[in-house]
C-alpha positions as CSV (number, residue, x, y, z in Angstrom):
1,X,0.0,0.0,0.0
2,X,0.9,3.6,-0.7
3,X,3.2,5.2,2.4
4,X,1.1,8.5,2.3
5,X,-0.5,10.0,5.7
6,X,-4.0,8.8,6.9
7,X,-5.8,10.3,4.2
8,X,-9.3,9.5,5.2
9,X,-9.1,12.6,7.9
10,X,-9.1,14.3,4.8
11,X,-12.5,13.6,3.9
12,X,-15.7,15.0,6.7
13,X,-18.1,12.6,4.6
14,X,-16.2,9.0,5.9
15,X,-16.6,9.8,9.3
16,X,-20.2,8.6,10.1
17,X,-22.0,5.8,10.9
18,X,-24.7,4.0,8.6
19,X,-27.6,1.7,10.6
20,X,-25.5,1.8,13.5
21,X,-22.1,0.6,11.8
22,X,-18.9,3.0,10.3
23,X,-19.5,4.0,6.8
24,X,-18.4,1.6,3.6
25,X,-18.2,4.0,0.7
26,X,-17.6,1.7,-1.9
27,X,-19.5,3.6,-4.6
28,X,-16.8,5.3,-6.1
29,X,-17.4,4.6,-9.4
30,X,-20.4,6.0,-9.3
31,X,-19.0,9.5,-7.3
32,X,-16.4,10.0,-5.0
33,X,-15.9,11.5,-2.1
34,X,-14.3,15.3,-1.5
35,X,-11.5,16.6,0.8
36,X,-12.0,19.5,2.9
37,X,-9.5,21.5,0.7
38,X,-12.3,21.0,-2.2
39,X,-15.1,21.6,-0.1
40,X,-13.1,24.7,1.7
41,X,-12.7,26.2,-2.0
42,X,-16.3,26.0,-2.6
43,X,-16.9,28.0,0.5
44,X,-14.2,30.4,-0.1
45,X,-15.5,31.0,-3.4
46,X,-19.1,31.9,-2.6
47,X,-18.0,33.4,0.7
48,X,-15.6,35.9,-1.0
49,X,-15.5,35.9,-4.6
50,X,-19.4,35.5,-6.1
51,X,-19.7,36.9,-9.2
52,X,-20.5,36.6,-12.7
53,X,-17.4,36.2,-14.7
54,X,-15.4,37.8,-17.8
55,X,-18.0,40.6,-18.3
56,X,-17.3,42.7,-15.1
57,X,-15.2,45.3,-14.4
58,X,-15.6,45.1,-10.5
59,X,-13.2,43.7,-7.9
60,X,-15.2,40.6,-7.5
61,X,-16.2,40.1,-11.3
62,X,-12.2,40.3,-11.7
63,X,-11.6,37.8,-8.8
64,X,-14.2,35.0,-10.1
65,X,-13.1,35.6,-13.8
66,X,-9.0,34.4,-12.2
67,X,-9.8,31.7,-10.3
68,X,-12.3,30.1,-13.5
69,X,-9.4,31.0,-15.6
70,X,-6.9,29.7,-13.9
71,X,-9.3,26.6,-13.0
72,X,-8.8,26.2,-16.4
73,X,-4.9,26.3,-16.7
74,X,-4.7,23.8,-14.2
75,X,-7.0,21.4,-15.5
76,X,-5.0,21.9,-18.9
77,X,-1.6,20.9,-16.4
78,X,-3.7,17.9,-15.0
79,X,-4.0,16.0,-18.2
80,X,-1.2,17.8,-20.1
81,X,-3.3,19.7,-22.6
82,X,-1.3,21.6,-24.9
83,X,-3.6,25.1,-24.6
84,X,-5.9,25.6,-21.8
85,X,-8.0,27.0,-24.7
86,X,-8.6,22.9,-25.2
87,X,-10.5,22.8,-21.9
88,X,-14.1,23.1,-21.8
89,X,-15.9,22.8,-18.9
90,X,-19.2,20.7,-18.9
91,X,-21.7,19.9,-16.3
92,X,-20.1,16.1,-17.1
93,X,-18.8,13.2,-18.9
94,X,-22.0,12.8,-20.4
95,X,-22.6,16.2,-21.4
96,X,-18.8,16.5,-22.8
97,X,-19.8,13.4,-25.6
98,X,-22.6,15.0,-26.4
99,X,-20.9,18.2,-27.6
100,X,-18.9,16.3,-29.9
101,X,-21.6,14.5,-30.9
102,X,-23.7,17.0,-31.9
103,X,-21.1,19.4,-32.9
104,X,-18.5,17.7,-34.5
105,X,-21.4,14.7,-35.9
106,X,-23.4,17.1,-37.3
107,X,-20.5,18.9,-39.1
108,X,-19.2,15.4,-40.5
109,X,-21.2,12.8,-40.4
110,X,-23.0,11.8,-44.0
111,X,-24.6,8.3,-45.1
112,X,-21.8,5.8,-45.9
113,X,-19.7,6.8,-43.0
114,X,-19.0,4.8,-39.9
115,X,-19.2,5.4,-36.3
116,X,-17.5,2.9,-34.3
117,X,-17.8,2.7,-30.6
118,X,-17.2,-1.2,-28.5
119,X,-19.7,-3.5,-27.1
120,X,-18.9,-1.9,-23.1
121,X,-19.3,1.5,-23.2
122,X,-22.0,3.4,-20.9
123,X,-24.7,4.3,-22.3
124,X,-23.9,8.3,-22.4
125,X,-20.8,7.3,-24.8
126,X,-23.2,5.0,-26.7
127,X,-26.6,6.8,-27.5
128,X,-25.3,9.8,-28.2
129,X,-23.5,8.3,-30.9
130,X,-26.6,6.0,-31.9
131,X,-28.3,9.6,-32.9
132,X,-25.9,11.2,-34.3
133,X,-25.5,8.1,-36.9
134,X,-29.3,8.0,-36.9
135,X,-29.3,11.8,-37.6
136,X,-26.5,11.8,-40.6
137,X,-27.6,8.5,-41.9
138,X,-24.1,6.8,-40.8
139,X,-23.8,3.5,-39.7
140,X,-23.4,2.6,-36.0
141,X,-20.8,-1.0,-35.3
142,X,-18.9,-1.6,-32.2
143,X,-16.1,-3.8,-31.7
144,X,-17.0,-6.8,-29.4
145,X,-16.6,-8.1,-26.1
146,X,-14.5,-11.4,-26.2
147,X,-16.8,-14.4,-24.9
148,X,-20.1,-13.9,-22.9
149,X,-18.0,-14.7,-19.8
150,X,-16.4,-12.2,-20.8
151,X,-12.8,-12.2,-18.9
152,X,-13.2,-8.2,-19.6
153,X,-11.4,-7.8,-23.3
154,X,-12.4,-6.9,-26.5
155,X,-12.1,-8.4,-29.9
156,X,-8.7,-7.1,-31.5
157,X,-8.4,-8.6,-34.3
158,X,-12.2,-7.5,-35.2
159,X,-11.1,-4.1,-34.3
160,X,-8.5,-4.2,-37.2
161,X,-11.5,-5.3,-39.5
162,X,-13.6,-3.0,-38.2
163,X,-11.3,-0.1,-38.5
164,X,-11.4,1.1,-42.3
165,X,-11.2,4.7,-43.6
166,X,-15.1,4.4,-43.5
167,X,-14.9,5.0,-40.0
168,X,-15.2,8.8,-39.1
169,X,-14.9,8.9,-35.5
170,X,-13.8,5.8,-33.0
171,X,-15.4,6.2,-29.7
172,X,-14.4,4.1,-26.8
173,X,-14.1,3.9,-22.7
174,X,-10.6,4.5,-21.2
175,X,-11.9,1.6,-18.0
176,X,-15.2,0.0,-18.2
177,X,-17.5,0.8,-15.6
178,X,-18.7,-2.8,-15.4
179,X,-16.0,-4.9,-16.5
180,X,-12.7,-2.7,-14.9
181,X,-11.0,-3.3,-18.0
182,X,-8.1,-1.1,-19.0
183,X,-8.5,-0.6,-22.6
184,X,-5.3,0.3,-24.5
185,X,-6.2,3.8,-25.4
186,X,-2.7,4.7,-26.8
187,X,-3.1,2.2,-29.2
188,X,-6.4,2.7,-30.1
189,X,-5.9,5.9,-31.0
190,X,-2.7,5.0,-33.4
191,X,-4.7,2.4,-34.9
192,X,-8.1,5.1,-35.2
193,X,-5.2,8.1,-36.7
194,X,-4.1,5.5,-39.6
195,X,-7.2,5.1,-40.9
196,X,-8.4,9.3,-40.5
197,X,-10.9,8.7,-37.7
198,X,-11.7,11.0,-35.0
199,X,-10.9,9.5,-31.5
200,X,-13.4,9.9,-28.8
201,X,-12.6,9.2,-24.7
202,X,-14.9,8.4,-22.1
203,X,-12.3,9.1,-19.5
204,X,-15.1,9.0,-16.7
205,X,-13.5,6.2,-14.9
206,X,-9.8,6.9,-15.0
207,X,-9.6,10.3,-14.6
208,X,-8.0,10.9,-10.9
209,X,-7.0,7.3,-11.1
210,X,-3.8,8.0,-12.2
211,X,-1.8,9.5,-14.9
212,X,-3.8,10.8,-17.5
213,X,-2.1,12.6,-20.7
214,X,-3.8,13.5,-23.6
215,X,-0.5,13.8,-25.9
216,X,0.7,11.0,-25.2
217,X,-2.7,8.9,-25.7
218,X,-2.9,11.2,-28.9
219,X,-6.5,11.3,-29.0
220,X,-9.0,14.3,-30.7
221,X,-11.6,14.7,-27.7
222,X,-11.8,13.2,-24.0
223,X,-14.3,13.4,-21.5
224,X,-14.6,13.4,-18.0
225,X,-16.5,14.6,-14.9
226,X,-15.1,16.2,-11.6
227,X,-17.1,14.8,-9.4
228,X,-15.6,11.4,-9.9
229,X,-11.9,12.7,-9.0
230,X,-12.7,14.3,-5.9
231,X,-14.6,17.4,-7.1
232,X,-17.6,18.3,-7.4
233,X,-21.0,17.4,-8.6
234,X,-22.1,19.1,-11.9
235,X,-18.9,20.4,-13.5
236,X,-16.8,18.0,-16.3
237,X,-14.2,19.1,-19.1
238,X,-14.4,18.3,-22.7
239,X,-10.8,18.0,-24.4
240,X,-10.6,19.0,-27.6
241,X,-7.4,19.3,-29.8
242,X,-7.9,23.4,-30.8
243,X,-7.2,22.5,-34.6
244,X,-10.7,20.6,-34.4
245,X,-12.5,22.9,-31.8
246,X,-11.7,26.3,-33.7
247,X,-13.6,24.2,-36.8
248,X,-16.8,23.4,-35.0
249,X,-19.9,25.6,-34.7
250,X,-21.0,25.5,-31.4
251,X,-23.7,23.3,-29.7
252,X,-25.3,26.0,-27.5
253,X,-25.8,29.6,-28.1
254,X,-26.8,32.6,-26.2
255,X,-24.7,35.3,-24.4
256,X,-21.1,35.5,-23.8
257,X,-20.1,33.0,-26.3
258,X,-20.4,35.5,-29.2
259,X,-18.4,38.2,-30.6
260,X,-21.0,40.2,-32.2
261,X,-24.7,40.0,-32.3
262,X,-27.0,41.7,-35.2
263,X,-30.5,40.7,-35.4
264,X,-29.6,38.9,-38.8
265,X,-26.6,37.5,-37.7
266,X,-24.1,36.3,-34.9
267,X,-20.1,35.5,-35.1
268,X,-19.0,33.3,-32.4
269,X,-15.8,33.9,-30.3
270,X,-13.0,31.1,-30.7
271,X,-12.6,28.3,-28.4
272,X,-13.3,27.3,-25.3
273,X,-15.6,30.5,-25.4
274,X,-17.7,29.3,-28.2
275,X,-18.8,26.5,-26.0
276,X,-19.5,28.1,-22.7
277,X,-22.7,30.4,-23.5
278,X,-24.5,31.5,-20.5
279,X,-22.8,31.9,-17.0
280,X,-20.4,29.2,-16.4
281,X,-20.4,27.0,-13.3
282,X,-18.0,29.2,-11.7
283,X,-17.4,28.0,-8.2
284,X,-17.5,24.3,-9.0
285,X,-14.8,25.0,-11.6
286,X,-12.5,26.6,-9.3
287,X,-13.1,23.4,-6.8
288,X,-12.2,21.4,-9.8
289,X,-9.0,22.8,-9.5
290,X,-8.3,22.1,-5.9
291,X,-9.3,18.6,-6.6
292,X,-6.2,18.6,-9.1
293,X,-4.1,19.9,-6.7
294,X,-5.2,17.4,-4.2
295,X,-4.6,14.3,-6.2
296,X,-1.5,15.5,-7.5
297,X,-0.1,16.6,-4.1
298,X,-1.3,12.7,-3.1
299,X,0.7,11.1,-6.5
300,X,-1.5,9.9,-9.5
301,X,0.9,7.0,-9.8
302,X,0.5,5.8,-6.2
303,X,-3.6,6.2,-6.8
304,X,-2.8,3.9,-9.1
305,X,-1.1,1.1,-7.4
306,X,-3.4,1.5,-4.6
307,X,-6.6,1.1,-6.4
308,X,-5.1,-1.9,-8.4
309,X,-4.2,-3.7,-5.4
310,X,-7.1,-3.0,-3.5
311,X,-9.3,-4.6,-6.3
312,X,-7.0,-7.7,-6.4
313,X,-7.3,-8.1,-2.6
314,X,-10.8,-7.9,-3.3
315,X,-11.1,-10.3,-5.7
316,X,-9.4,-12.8,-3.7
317,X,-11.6,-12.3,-0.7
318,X,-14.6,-12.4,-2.8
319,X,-14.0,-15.2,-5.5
320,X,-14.0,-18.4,-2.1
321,X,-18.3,-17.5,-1.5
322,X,-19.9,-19.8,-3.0
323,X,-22.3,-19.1,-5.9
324,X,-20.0,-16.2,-6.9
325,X,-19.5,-14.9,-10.5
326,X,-17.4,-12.4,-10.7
327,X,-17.1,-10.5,-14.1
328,X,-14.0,-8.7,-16.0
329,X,-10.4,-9.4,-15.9
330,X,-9.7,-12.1,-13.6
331,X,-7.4,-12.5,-10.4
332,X,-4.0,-11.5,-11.6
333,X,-4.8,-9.6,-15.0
334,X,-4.6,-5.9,-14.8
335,X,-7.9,-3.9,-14.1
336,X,-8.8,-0.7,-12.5
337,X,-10.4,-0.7,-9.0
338,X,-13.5,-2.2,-9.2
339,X,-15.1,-5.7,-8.9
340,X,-18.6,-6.2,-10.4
341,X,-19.9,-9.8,-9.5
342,X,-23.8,-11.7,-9.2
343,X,-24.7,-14.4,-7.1
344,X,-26.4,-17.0,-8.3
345,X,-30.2,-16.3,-7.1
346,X,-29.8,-13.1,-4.9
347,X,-30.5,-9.6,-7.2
348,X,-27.8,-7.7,-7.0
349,X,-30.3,-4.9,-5.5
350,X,-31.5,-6.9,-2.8
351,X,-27.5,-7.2,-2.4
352,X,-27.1,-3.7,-2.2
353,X,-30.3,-2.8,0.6
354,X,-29.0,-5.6,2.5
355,X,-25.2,-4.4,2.5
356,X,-26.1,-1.5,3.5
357,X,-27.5,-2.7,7.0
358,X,-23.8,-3.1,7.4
359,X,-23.4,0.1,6.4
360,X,-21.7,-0.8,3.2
361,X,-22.5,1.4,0.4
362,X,-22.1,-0.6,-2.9
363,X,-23.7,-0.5,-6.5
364,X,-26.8,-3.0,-7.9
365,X,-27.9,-2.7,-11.4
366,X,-26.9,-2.6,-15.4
367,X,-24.7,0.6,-14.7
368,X,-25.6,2.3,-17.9
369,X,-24.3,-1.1,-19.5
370,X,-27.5,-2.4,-20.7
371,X,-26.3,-4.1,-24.6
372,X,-23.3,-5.2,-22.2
373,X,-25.2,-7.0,-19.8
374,X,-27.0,-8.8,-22.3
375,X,-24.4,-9.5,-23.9
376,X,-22.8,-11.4,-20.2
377,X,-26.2,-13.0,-19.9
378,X,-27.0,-10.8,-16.8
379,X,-29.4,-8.2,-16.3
380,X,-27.7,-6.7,-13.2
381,X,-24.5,-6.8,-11.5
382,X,-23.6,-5.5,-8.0
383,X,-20.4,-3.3,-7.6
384,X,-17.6,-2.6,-5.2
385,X,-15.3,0.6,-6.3
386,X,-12.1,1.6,-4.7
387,X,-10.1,4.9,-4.0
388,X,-7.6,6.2,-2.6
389,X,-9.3,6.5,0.7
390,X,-10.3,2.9,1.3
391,X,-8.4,0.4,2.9
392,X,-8.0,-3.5,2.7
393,X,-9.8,-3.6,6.4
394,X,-13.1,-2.0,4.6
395,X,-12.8,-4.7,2.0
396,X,-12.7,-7.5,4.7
397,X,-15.8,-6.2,6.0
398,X,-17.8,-6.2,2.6
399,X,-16.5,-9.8,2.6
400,X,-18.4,-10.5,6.2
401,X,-21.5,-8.4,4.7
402,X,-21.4,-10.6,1.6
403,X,-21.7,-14.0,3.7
404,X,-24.1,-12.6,6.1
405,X,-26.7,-12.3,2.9
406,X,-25.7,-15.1,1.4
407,X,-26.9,-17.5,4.7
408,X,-29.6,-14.7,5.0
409,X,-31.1,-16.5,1.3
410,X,-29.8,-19.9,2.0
411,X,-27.2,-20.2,-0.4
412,X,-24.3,-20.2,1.6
């Protein structure tokens, strides 16, 4: 395990008790928790600095217009964008992809042309591209999942059928939500560039995970929300290389995106302006940015290490209950940190309400993984994340919770 202080003091949330027993949080793929440094630079903000930004001439206009600005710089720093004029911020993963969609699909997308996306990706990377191929009159294929037991990969050598200069844009999950698998993004991007298709990340799960360069993966856009990295709820970035961004119209108009306004006629400012019309999320932006700060001050790499080898410790605890089926990369095979599983006659959301009598917060259900599921043969899953705030001990107690319910239903 990392050597890093207790970091859980860190965090006001963990320190509470659920039905009478000390708080689980092993929801984290779904949201994380936030450090009192995030939470402090919220308060500051609207304590101090509240104003509407870019358009003011006032002390505190000028103030809130720095700290977005520089929110924005050091969200650029986080993932190594070139230009923090590639940084725009979102209310979310899920708004980011549809941006792209929209903007860059609409601009592009014509019938004959392919938009290719694989058989695990969430449904907020996958319907938005369903209507944008609907829209153009493109076609929609995904590369598949290897085997309906699916030890968590997908179908490489399909890919490289799959991948022709048909395909226009190649949209694809950084880590499966369901599965944990660590898809080679690097590469797919290479392979996508080869063939003159637009690369499209659903960074969602890896973002504050650990390293995370958008150079070095080489991709077009990536997309990713705060609140799963420590930040807060209802702020994300879209990454766009500027080449691409300063060539799409934007997806949302209105005031402060624009340069000038007739009542014939309106120019748009370049980016990330274009794409911010209205007033911006100010103060969660700025938290954003502590968030970065935090992680960063912690080590991305150690996140890393820890979250792998608390998922591995977890899998080993887990994979000895009887009637167990755990799904994605199995024990030893590199994942990201989280273990979906079923039991064999127990829903994964009685799981869940019973878990969290032992005040062990988990996730029951498809997770946005609907055409996945079906594709496993399952209908819902139940799953444990990890971050950097949980420990090995926490896992041991799921482990306890887990045989409790499963003598509660008799199949122990």
């Amino acid at each position: 395990m990392p050597t890093w202080p207790n970091v859980r003091a860190d965090f006001p949330v963990l320190h509470q008790q659920v039905n009478g027993k000390p708080l689980v949080y092993l929801d984290n793929g779904a949201t994380s928790q936030k450090p009192r440094s995030v939470i402090d630079a919220l308060v500051h903000y609207y304590e101090r600095d509240n104003s509407n930004v870019h358009r003011g001439l006032h002390t505190l206009s000028m103030r809130a217009t720095d700290g977005y600005e520089g929110a924005r710089t050091r969200v650029a720093r986080f993932i190594n964008a070139a230009d923090p004029a590639e940084i725009i911020f979102t209310r979310g993963t899920t708004e980011g992809i549809n941006v792209v969609a929209r903007s860059w699909g609409h601009a592009h997308l014509k019938p004959g042309d392919i938009v290719l996306a694989t058989g695990m990706e969430h449904h907020s990377n996958l319907v938005p591209w369903q209507q944008a191929a609907r829209a153009s009159g493109a076609t929609f294929k995904f590369v598949p999942v290897l085997g309906a037991d699916a030890e968590g990969g997908l179908d490489l050598a399909a890919l490289d059928q799959l991948l022709t200069p048909q395909v226009k844009v190649f949209a694809f999950t950084h880590i499966s939500n369901t599965l944990g698998t660590i898809n080679p993004a690097a590469e797919f991007c290479r392979r996508a560039r080869a063939v003159g298709a637009v690369t499209v990340i659903d960074a969602a799960q890896s973002v504050g995970h650990g390293p995370l360069d958008v150079q070095a993966l080489g991709c077009d856009f990536l997309a990713f929300s705060g609140h799963k990295m420590c930040g807060p709820t209802g702020i994300g970035v879209l990454y766009g290389r500027r080449a691409l961004l300063d060539k799409l119209a934007p997806d949302e108009t209105g005031g402060g995106m624009v340069v000038s306004v007739t009542y014939e006629a309106a120019t748009w400012k370049p980016a990330p302006e274009r794409f911010e019309a209205g007033t911006p999320n100010v103060a969660d932006a700025i938290a954003l940015g502590a968030a970065c700060d935090y992680l960063d001050a912690l080590g991305r790499d150690q996140i890393a290490a820890h979250d792998a080898l608390l998922a591995q410790y977890a899998m080993e605890q887990l994979s000895v209950l009887p009637g167990i089926r755990i799904i994605g990369p199995r024990v030893g095979a590199p994942r990201s940190g989280l273990v979906s599983f079923a039991f064999e006659g127990v829903h994964a959301h009685d799981i869940v309400t019973f878990a969290d009598e032992d005040g062990v917060a988990l996730r029951g259900g498809h997770h946005c993984n609907q055409p996945l599921m079906r594709h496993l043969g399952l209908t819902s899953t139940t799953r444990a994340s990890f971050y950097l705030y949980n420990t090995e001990q926490e896992i041991d107690v799921l482990v306890a919770s887990m045989r409790r319910i499963l003598k509660f239903f008799g199949t122990a």
